[in-house]
VEXDREN-710737 format. One record per atom (N, C-alpha, C): residue in three letters; x, y, z. Coordinates in steps of 0.001 Angstrom, whole numbers, plus 500000, padded with zeros to 6 digits. Example, Ala and Ser with C-alpha at 12.3 -4.5 7.8 and 13.67 -1.06 7.14 Angstrom:
<rs>
ALA513190494310507800 ALA512300495500507800 ALA513200496700507800 SER512850497750507080 SER513670498940507140 SER512900500030507870 
</rs>
This chain:
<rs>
UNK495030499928511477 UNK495478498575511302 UNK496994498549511343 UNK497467497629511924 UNK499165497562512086 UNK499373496282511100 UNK500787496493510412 UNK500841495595509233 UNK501408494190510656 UNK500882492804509723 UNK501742491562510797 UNK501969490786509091 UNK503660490234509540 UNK503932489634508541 UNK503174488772507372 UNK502379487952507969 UNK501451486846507637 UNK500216487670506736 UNK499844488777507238 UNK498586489983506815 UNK499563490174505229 UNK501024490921505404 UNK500870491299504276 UNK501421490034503014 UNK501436489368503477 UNK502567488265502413 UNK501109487486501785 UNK499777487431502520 UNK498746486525502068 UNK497555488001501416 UNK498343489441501052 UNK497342489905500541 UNK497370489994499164 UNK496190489898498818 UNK495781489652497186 UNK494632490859496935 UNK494576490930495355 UNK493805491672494672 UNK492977491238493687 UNK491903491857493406 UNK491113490987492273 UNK491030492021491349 UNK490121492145490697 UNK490084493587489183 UNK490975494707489857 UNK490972495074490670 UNK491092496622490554 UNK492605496413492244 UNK492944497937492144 UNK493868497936492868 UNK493917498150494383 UNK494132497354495685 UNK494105497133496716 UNK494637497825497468 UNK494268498725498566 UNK495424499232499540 UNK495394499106500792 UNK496359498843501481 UNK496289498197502962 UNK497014499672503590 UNK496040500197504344 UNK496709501163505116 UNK496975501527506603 UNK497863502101507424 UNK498001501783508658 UNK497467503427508920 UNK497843503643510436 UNK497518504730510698 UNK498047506256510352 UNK499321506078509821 UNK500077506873509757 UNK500466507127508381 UNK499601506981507475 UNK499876507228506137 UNK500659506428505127 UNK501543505093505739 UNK501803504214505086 UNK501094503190504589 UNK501014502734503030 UNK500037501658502808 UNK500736501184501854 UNK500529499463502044 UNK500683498553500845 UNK499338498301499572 UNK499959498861498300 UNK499372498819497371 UNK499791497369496683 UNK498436496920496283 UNK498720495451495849 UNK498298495824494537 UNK498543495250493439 UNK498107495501492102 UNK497477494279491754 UNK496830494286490064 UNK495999493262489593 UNK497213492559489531 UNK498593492553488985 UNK498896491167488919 UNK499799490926490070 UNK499191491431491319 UNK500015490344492835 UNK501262491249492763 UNK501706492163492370 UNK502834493053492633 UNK502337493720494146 UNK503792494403494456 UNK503343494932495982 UNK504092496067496405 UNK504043497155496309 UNK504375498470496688 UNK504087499060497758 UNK505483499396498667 UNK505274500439499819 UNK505037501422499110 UNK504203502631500005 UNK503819503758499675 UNK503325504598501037 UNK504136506311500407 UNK503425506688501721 UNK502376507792501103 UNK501991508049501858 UNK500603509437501585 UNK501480510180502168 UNK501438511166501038 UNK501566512877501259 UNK501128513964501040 UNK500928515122501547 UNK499285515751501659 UNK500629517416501500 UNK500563517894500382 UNK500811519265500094 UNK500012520395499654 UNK499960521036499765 UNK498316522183499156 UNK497510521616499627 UNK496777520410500423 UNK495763519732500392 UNK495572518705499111 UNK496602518350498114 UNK496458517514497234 UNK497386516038498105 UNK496039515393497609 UNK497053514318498239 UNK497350513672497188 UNK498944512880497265 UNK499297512324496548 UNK500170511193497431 UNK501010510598496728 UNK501909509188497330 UNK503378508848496648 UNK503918508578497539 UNK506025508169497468 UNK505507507520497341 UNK506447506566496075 UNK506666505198496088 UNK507987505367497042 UNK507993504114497969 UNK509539503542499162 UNK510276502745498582 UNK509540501428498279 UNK509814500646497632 UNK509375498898497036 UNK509405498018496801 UNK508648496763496576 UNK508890495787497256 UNK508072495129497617 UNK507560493739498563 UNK507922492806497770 UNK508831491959497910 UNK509525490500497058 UNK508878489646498128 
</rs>
């Protein structure tokens, strides 16, 4: 999925936490209360984990 402006500014979350991800390991994490975090996936030992980049105003 490729992010388009309109996709990420109208995404929402309900109970639990949302992630919009593209092909390449970047994804927008939406939280329960409408907050919005870049993030990338990063894969060391085989543990994956995630950078925060930075926040979606």
């Amino acid at each position: 999925m490729s992010f388009t402006d309109i996709a990420l500014r109208n995404a929402k979350s309900d109970d639990k936490q949302t992630k919009l991800f593209n092909k390449r390991g970047l994804f927008l994490l939406v939280t329960r209360l409408q907050g919005k975090l870049w993030c990338l996936k990063i894969s060391a030992r085989r543990q994956g984990e995630a950078a925060l980049i930075g926040i979606l105003t």
